[in-house]
FIMI-204266 format. One line per field, with one value per residue (C-alpha): residue number from 1; residue in three letters; x, y, z. Coordinates in Angstrom, 2 decimals, decimal comma, m for minus. Each point is the difference from the previous one (the first is absolute). Example, Ala and Ser with C-alpha at 12.3 -4.5 7.8 and 13.67 -1.06 7.14 Angstrom:
num: [1;2]
residuo: [ALA;SER]
xx: [12,30;1,37]
yy: [m4,50;3,44]
zz: [7,80;m0,66]
% end
This chain:
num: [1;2;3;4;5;6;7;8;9;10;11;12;13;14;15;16;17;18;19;20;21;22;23;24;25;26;27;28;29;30;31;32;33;34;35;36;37;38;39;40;41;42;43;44;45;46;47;48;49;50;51;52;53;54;55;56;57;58;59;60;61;62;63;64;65;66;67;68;69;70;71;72;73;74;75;76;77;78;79;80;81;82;83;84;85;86;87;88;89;90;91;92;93;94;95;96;97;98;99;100;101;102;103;104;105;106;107;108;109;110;111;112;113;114;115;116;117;118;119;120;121;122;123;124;125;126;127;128;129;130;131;132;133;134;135;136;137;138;139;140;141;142;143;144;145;146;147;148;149;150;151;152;153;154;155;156;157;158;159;160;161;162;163;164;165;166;167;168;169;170;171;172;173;174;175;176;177;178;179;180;181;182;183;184;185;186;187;188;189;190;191;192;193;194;195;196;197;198;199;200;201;202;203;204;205;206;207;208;209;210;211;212;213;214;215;216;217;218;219;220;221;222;223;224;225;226;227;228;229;230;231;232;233;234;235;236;237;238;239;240;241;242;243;244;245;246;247;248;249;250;251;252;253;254;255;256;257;258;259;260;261;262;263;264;265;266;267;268;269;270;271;272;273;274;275;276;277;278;279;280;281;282;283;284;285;286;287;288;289;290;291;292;293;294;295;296;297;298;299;300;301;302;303;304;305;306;307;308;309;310;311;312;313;314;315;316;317;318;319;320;321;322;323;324;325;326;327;328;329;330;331;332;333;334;335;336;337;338;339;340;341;342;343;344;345;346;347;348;349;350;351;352;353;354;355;356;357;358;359;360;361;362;363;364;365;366;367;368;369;370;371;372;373;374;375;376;377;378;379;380;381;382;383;384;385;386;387;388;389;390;391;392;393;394;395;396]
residuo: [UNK;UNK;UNK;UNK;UNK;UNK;UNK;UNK;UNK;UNK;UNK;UNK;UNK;UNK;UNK;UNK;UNK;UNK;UNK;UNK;UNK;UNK;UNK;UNK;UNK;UNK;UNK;UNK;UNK;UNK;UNK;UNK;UNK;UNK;UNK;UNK;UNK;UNK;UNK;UNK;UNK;UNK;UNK;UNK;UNK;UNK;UNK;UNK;UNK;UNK;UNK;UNK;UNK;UNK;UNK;UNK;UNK;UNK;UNK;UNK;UNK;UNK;UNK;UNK;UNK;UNK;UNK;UNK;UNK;UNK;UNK;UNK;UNK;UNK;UNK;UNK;UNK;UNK;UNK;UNK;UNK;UNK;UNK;UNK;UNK;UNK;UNK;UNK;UNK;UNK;UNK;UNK;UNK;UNK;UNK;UNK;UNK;UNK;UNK;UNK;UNK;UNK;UNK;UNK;UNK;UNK;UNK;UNK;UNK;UNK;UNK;UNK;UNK;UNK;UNK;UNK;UNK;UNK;UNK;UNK;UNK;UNK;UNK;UNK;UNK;UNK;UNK;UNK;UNK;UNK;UNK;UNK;UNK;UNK;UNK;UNK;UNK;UNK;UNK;UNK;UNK;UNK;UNK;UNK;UNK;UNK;UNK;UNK;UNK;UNK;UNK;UNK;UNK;UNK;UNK;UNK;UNK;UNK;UNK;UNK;UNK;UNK;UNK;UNK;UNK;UNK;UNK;UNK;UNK;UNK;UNK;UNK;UNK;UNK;UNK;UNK;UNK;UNK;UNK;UNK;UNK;UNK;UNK;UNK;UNK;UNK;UNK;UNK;UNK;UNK;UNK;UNK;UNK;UNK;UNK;UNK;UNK;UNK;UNK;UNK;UNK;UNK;UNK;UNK;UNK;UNK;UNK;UNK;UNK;UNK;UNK;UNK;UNK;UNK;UNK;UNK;UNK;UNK;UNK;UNK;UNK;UNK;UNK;UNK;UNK;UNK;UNK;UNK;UNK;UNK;UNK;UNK;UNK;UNK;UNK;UNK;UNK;UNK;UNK;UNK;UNK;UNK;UNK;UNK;UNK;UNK;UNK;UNK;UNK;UNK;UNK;UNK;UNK;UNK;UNK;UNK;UNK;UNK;UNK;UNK;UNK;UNK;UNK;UNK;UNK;UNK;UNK;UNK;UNK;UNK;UNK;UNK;UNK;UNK;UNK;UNK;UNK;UNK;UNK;UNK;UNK;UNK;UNK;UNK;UNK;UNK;UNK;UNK;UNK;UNK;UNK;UNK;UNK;UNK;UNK;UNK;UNK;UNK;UNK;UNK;UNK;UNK;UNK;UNK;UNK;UNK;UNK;UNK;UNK;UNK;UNK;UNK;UNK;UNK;UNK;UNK;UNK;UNK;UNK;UNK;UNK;UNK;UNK;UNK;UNK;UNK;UNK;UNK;UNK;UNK;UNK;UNK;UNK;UNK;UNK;UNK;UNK;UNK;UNK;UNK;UNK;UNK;UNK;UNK;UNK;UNK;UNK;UNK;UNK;UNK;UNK;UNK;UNK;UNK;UNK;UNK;UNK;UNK;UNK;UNK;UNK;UNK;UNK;UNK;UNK;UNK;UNK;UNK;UNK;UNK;UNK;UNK;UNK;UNK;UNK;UNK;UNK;UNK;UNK;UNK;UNK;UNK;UNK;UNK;UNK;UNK;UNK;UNK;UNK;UNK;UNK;UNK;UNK;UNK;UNK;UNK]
xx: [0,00;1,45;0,66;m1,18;2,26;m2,03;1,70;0,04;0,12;3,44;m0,94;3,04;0,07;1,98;1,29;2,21;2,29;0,40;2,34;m0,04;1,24;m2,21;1,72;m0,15;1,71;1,30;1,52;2,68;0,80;3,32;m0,80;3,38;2,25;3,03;m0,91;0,15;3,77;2,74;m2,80;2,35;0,86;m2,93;m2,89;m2,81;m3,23;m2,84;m3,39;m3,42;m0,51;m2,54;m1,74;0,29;m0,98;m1,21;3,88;1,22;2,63;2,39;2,76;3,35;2,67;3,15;1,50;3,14;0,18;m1,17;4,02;2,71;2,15;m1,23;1,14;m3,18;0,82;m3,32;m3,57;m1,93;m3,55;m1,73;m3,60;m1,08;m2,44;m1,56;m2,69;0,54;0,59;2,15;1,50;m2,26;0,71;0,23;0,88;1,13;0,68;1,97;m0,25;1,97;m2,05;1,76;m1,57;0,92;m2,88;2,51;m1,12;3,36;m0,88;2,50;m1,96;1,06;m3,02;m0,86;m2,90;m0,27;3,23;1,02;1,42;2,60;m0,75;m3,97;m1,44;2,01;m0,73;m0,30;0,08;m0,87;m1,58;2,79;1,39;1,10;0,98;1,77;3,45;2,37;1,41;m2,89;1,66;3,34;m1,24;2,45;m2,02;m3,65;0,80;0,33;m1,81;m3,83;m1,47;1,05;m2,73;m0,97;1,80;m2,42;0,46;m3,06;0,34;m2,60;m0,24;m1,82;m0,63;m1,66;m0,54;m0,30;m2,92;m1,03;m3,17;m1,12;m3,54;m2,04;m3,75;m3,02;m2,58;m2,37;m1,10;m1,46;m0,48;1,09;m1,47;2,02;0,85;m2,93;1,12;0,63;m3,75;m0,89;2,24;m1,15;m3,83;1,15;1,91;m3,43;m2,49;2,21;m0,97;1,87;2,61;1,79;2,10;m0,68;1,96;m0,28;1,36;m0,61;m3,34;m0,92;m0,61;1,15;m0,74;1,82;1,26;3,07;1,17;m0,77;2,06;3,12;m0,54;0,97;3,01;2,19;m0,54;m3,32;1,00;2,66;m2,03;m3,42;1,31;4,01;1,60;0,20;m3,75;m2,01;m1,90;m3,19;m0,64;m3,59;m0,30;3,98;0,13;2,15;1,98;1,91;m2,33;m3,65;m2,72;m0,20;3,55;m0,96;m3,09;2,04;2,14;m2,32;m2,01;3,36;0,89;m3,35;m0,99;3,55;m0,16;m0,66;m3,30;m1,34;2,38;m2,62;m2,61;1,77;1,27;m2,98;0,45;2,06;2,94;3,36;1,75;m2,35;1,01;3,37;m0,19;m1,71;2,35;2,90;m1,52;m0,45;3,09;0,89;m2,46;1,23;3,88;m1,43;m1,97;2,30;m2,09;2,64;m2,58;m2,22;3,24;1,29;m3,96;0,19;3,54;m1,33;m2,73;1,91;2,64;m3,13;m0,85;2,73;m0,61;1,20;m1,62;0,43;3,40;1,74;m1,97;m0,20;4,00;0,65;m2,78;2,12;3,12;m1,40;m1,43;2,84;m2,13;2,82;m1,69;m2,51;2,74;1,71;m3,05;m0,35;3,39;m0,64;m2,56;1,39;2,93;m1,47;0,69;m3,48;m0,96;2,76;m0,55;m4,31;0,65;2,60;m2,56;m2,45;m0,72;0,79;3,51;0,87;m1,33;2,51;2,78;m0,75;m0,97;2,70;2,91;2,34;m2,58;1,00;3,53;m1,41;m2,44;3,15;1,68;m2,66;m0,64;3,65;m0,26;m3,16;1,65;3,63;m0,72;m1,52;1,99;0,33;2,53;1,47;0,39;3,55;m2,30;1,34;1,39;m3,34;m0,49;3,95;m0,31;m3,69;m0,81;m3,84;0,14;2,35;m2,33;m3,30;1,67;1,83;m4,45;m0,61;2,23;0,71]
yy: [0,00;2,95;3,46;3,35;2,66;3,23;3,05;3,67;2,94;1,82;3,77;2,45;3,32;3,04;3,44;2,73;2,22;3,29;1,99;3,44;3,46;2,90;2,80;3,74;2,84;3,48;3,29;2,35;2,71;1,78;3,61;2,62;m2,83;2,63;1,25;m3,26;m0,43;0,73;m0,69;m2,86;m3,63;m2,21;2,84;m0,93;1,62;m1,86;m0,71;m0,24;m3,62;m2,34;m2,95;m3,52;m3,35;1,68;1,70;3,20;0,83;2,72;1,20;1,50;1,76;0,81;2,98;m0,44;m3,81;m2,10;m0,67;1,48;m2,51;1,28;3,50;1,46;m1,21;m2,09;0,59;m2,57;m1,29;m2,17;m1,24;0,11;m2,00;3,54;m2,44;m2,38;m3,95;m2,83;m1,91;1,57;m1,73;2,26;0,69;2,83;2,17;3,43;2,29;3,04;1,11;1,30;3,03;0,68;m2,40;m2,68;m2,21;m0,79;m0,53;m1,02;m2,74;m2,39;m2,64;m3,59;m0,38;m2,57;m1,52;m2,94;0,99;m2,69;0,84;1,13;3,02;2,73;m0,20;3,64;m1,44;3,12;3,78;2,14;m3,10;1,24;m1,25;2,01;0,95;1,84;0,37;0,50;2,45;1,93;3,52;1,48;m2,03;0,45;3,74;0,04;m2,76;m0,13;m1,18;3,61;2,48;3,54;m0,24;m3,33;m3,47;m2,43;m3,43;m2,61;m3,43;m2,82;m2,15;m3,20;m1,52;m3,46;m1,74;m3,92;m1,43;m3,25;m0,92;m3,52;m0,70;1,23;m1,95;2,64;3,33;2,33;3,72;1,41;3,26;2,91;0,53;1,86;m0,13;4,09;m0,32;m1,61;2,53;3,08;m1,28;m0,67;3,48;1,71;m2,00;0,92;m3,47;m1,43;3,38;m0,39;3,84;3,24;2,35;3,81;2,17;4,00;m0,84;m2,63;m3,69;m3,07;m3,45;m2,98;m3,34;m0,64;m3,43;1,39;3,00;m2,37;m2,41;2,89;2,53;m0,74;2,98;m0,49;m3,54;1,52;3,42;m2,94;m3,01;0,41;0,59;3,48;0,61;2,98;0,19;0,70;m2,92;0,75;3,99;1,42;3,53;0,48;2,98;1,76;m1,62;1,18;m1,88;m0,30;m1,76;m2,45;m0,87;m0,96;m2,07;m2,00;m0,65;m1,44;m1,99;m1,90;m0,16;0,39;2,73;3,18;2,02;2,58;3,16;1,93;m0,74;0,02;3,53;0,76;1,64;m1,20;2,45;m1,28;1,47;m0,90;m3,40;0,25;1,52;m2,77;m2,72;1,82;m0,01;m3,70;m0,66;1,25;m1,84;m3,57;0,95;0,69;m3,01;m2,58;m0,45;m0,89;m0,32;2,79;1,88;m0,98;0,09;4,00;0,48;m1,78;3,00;2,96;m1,64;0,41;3,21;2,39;3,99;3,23;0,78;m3,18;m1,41;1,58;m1,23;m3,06;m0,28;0,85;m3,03;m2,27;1,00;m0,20;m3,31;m1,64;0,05;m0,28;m0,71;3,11;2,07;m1,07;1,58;2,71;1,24;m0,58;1,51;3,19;m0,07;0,38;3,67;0,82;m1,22;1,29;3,55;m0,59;m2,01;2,13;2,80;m2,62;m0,21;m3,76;0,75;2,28;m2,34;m2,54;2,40;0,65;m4,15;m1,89;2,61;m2,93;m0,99;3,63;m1,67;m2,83;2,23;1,96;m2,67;m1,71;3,62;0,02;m3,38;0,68;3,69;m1,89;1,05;3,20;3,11;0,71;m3,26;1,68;3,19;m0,68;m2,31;m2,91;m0,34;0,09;m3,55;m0,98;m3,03;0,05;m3,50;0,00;m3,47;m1,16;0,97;m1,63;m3,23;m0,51;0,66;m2,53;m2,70;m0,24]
zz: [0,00;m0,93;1,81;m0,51;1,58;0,40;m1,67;1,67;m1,43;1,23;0,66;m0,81;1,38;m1,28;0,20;m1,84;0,95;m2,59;0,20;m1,83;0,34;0,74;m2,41;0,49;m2,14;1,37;m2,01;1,42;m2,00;1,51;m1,04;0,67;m0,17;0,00;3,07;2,29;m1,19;2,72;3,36;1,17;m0,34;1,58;m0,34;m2,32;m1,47;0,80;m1,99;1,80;1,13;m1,81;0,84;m1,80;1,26;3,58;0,06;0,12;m2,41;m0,94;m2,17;1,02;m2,05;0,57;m1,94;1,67;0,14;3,58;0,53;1,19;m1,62;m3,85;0,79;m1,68;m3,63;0,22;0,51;1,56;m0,11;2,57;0,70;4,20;1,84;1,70;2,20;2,61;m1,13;0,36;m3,17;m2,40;m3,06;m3,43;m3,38;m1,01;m3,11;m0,18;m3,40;m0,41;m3,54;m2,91;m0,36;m3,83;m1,13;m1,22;3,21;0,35;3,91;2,40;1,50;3,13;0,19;1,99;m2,40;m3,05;1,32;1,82;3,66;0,73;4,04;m0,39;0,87;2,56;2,89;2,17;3,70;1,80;m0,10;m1,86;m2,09;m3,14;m3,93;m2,24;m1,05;1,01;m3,10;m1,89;m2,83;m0,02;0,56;m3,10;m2,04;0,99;m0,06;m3,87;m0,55;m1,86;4,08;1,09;m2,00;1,31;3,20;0,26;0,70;m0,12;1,83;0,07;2,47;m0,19;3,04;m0,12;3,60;0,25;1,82;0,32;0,88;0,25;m1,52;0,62;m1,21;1,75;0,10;1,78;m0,51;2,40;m0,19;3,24;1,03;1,11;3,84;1,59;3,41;m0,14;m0,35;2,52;1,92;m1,13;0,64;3,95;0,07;m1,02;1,59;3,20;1,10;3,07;0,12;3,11;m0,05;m0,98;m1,42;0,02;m2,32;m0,67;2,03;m2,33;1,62;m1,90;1,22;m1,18;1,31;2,30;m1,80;m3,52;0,68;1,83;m3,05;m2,67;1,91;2,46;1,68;0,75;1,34;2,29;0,81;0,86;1,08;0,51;3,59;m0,03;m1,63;0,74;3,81;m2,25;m2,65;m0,68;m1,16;m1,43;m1,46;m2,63;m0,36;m2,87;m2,47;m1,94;m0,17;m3,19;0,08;2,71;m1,50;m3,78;2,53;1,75;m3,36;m1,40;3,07;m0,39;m3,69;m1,18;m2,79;0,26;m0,04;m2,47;0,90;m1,98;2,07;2,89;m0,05;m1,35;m3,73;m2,79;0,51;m1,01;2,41;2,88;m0,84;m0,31;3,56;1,07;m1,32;1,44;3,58;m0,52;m1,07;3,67;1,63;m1,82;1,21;3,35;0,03;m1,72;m2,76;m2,29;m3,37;0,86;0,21;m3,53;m1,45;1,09;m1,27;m3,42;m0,23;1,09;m2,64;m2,66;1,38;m0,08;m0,28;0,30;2,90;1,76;m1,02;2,51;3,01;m1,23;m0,09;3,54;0,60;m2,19;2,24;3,20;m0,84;m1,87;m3,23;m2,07;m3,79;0,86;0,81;m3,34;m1,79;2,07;m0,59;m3,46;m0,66;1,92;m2,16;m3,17;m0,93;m1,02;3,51;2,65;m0,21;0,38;3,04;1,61;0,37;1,60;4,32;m0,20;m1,38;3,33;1,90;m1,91;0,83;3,56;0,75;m2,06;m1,15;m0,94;m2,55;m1,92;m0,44;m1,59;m2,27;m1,05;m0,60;m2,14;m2,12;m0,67;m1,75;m1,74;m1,19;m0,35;m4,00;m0,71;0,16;3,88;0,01;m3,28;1,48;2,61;2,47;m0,19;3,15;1,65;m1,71;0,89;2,34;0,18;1,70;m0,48;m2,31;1,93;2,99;m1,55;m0,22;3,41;1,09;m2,83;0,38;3,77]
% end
């Protein structure tokens, strides 16, 4: 009698990894090349960063060479990882363009090539590719790159990412988070609010744990061993009502409310007020993304009448891309002079003087060509370490 073996079916599962680079392209055009000859060995000029593959990235030239060792016969060239990481992996591509329209381009490239080691590897905030001798300077100075008083230089970055993928054998639509909801409907019903808070003769309840649960301070000034003899009523000084009542909204429904109906009319300015009050109130508070949320909109909403305000706020607070545009925006010589005449710019003077020195030094760069600097000024500019300034705050 014969047997019968019963046969199963083997079940095989399986995934893929992919791995591809996420590219990004950036411009620097080198405008007044002839006057960033002779600043020294190791300075650079610097282009605004730019973002690829979740990075920041920038540029850095070196009219004089990065070396001591090349005794300023070379320029040099390098890419920067400006944001913080660990062993980003990257290609990279630097262009110096031939400007006569023979795009004869000087080109240094990882792309369409085989790289016998793989991608470079920057292992740290500040890691840099380049060369240091990127082009004898004799050269580039009569060469077609060199047009105007111009150089252009482009870079290509492609960051490299890996993921690996399986089948699904499901799908499910997910709704968003609502739990700010369910916050802000608690915060308004008033439900179960356990302290009071007084402010400009305004009362605001809210909830001990919520509060704790969202700042630190509120945990230490409510529960911690040095907390306030009074837990259930608190007035709060040096602050509107207004203010506190934008901060308690965000602490529970975790965005911000209408400004315009908050302050109560659609000004501009109004709001801007508001948002720099809040800005305050986060630092204050440790509300770390409140903080950068308000430093986002003032960013957006930069004025004449405001700017200067809202730079003292960015230096009190440590708001160090806000003061960026700030200074900026104050720089620009259709700007400066319109600002100067403004209350918010005495108040700048008489609240953060060493903030002038950085303005000054930030007009002298964005003036370094027009006919002041052409006029015997020079040495204003000699030794001028605002770059090298920006990056020791960048890269530290």
């Amino acid at each position: 009698m014969g047997t019968v073996e019963a046969c199963k079916d083997l079940t095989i599962s399986s995934s893929t990894s992919r791995t591809e680079t996420i590219n990004g392209n950036h411009e620097f055009r080198i405008t007044g090349y002839s006057l960033n000859k002779g600043m020294g060995i190791g300075k650079y000029v610097q282009s605004e960063t730019f973002v690829v593959g979740g990075y920041e990235w920038a540029i850095y030239f070196y009219p004089d060479g990065k070396s001591p060792e090349d005794n300023a016969s070379y320029v040099s060239l390098f890419i920067a990882l400006a944001s913080d990481g660990t062993d980003v992996r990257a290609l990279f591509e630097l262009t110096l363009v031939d400007q006569s329209g023979k795009n004869r381009h000087k080109v240094h490239s990882h792309f369409g090539r085989a790289l016998e080691s793989g991608p470079y590897s920057l292992k740290y905030r500040g890691s840099m590719w380049g060369f240091k001798r990127f082009f004898k300077r004799s050269m580039l100075e009569t060469s077609d790159y060199l047009k105007d008083d111009c150089l252009l230089i482009r870079c290509r970055v492609g960051v490299v990412r890996s993921q690996t993928e399986g089948p699904k054998t499901y799908s499910i639509t997910v709704p968003p988070s609502d739990i700010g909801q369910h916050f802000g409907q608690l915060l308004e019903s008033g439900k179960g609010a356990d302290v009071i808070f007084e402010v400009n003769g305004e009362n605001f309840p809210a909830h001990k744990l919520v509060l704790a649960a969202r700042s630190p301070v509120f945990k230490a000034q409510l529960f911690g061993p040095m907390k306030d003899i009074n837990t259930e009523c608190i007035d709060i000084e040096d602050m509107e009502a207004p203010v506190f009542k934008a901060l308690l909204h965000f602490i529970y429904w975790d965005a911000l409310p209408d400004m315009e109906e908050l302050v109560g009319h659609n000004s501009k300015g109004a709001c801007t007020l508001i948002a720099q009050h809040l800005l305050a109130a986060a630092d204050r508070y440790a509300l770390e993304r409140l903080r950068l949320i308000c430093e986002a909109k003032l960013c957006e909403d930069v004025a004449i009448n405001t700017v200067a305000t809202t730079l003292a706020l960015a230096e009190q607070h440590q708001c160090y891309q806000l003061k960026a545009v700030c200074l900026k925006y104050i720089a620009t010589p259709e700007n400066l002079k319109a600002v100067m005449q403004t209350d918010g710019f005495r108040h700048l003077k008489d609240s953060c003087p060493s903030v002038l020195t950085e303005l000054l030094q930030y007009v002298a760069r964005v003036g370094e060509h027009s006919a002041t600097v052409g006029s015997g000024k020079d040495s204003f500019l000699d030794g001028c370490d605002m770059n090298d300034r920006r990056v020791k705050q960048r890269f530290r």
